[in-house]
C-alpha positions in Angstrom: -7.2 -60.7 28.6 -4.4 -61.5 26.8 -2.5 -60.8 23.1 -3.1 -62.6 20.0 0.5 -63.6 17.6 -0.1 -60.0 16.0 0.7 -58.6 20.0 -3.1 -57.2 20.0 -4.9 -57.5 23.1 -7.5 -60.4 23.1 -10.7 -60.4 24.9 -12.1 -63.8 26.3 -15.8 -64.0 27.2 -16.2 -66.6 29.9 -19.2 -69.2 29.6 -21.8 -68.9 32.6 -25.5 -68.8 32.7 -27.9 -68.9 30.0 -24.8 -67.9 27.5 -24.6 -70.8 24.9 -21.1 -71.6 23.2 -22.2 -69.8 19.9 -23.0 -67.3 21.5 -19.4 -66.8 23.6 -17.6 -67.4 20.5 -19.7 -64.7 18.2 -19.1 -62.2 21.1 -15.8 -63.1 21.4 -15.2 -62.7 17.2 -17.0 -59.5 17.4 -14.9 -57.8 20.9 -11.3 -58.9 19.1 -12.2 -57.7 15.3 -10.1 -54.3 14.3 -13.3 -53.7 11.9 -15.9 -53.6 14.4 -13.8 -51.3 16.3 -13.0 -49.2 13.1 -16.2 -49.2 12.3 -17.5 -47.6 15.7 -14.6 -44.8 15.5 -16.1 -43.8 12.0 -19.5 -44.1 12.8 -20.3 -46.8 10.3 -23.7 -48.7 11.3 -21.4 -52.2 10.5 -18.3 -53.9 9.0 -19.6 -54.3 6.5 -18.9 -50.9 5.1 -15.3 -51.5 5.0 -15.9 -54.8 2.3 -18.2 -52.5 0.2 -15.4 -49.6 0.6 -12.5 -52.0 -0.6 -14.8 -53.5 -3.6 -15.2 -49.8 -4.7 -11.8 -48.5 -4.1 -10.9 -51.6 -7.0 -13.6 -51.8 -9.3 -15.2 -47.9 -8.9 -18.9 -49.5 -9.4 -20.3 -46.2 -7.0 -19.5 -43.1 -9.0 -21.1 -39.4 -8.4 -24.6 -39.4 -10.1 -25.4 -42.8 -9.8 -28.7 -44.8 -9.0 -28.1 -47.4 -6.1 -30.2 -50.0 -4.8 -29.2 -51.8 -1.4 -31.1 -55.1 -0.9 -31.6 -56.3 2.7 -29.7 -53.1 3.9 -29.9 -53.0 7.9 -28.8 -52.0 9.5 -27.1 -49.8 6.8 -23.2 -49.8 6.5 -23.3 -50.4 2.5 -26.5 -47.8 2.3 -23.5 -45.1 4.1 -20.7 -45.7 1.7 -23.0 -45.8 -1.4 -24.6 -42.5 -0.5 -21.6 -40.9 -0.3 -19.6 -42.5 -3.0 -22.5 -41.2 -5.1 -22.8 -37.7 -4.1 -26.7 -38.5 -2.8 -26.9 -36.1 -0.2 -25.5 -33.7 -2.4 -28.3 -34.3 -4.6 -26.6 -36.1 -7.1 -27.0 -39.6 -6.9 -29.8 -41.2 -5.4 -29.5 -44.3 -3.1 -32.9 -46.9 -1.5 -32.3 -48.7 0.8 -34.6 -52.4 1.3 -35.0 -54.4 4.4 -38.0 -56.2 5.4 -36.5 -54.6 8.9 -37.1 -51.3 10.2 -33.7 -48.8 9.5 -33.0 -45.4 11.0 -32.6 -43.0 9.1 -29.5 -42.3 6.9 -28.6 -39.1 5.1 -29.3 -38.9 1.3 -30.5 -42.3 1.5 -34.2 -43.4 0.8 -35.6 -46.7 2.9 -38.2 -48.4 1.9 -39.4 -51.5 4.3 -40.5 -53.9 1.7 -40.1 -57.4 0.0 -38.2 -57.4 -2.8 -39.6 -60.5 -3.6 -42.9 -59.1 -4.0 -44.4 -59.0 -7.8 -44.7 -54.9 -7.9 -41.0 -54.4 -6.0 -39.5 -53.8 -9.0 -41.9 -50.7 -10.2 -41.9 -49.7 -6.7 -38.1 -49.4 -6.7 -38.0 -48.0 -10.2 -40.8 -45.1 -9.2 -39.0 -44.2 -5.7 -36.0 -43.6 -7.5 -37.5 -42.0 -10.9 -35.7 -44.3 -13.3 -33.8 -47.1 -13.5 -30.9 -48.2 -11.3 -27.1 -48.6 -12.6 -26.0 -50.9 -9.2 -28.1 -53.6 -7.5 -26.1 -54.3 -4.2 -27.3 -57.4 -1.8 -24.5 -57.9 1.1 -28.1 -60.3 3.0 -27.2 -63.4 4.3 -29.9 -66.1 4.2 -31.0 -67.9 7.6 -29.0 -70.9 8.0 -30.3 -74.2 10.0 -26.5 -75.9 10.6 -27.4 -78.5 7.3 -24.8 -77.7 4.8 -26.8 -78.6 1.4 -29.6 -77.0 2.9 -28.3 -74.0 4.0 -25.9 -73.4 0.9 -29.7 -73.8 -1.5 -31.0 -71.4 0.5 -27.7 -69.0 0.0 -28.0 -69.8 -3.5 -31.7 -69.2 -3.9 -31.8 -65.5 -2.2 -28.7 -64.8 -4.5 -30.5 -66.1 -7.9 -33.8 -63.7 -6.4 -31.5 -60.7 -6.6 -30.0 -60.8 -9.6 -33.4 -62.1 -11.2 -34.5 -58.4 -9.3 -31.5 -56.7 -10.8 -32.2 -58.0 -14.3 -36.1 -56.4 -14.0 -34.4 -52.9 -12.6 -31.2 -51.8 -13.8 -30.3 -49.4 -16.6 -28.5 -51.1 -19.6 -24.5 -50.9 -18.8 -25.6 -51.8 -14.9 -23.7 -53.4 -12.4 -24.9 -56.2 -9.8 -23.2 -57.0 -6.7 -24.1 -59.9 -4.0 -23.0 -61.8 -1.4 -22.3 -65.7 -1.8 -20.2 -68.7 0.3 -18.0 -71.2 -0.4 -17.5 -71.9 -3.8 -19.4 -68.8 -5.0 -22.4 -68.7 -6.8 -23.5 -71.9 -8.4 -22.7 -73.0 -12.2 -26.7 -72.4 -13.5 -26.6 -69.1 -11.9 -23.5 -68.2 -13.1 -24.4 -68.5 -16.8 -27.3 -66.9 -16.5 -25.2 -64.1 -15.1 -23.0 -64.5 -18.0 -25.8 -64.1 -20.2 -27.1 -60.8 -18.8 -23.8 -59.4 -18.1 -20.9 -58.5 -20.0 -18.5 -59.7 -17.8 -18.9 -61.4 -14.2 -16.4 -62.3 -11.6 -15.6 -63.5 -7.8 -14.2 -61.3 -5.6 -13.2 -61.1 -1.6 -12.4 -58.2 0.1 -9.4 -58.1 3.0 -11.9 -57.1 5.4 -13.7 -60.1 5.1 -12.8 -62.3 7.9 -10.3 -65.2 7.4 -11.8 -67.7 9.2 -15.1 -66.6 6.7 -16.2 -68.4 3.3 -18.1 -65.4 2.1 -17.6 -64.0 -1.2 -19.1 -61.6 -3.6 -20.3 -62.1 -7.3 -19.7 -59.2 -9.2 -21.7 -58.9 -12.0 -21.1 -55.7 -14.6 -22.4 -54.4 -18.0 -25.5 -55.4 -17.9 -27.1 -56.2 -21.5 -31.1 -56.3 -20.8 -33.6 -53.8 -21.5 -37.4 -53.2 -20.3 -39.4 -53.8 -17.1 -41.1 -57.4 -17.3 
């Protein structure tokens, strides 16, 4: 063990058996991340949370009242702050969580284990939370095989799936947030988020890490109307 330039205490995880370098190194990120630790003090299910928290803290998307959808929410961090940004065990705001995964149980939040992909998810979503939702939030990550172009289609191609969900769910005036790499999300998907949304930016959270491409699209006022 020894300390990083910042004078924090660095944890190596030596190589040895059936442990692969990936592996080592992912370990290693998580032991030595502040946020992981935060995260466990606070009793937040992942890092995550604290990206969510800073995007809110800016841009107030999660106010008391609201109707949240969490796409591909396991293990739950973003499902915790939206819940409570939104008063939803209080009763006032409601929050569903969706992960093709099982989820424990949250407080004030409702889980359904479903595909959002599927042809009736929107009805389903719109019927467990009695009406429309104002905010679509995806923080899922699509399996990557190590090909770049492959890899950044497939990114692109989950994103595009959520905001083509968002458009079929949210309330007029609706806001849609999602994860993307790189450059962000692509030019085609970009107008058409232009098109359906009043105004539509890039954004990256401190908490993000810096060695990290991710980014969010952030995607507000939405103009559309009925269920397809």
């Amino acid at each position: 063990m020894a300390k990083d330039k910042t004078g924090r205490l660095h944890v190596t995880v030596k190589t040895g058996g059936k442990r692969k370098l990936s592996s080592k190194l992912w370990l290693e990120r998580q032991l030595n991340d502040p946020y992981v630790a935060r995260a466990k003090r606070e009793g937040f299910r992942s890092r995550a949370a604290f990206k969510l928290m800073e995007i809110d803290d800016k841009y107030r998307l999660l106010k008391p009242g609201l109707s949240v959808v969490d796409l591909g929410a396991a293990p739950g961090g973003w499902s915790q702050i939206a819940a409570k940004r939104v008063q939803a065990v209080e009763g006032k705001g409601k929050v569903v969580a969706v992960d093709l995964l099982e989820m424990p149980e949250i407080a004030g939040v409702t889980f359904a284990q479903l595909d959002f992909l599927a042809d009736d998810a929107p009805e389903k979503l719109v019927a467990m939370l009695g009406g429309r939702a104002d905010v679509v939030m995806s923080d899922m990550a699509a399996n990557t095989t190590g090909h770049r172009k492959t890899d950044q289609l497939r990114i692109i191609g989950l994103v595009e799936a959520a905001a083509l969900f968002a458009t079929e769910v949210l309330n007029p005036g609706g806001t849609f947030l999602a994860k993307v790499f790189q450059s962000g999300a692509d030019a085609e998907l970009l107008a058409q988020l232009k098109r359906d949304f009043a105004a539509v930016k890039h954004v990256k959270p401190a908490s993000s890490r810096q060695d990290s491409s991710e980014r969010y699209v952030l995607a507000t006022g939405f103009r559309g109307g009925a269920l397809r």
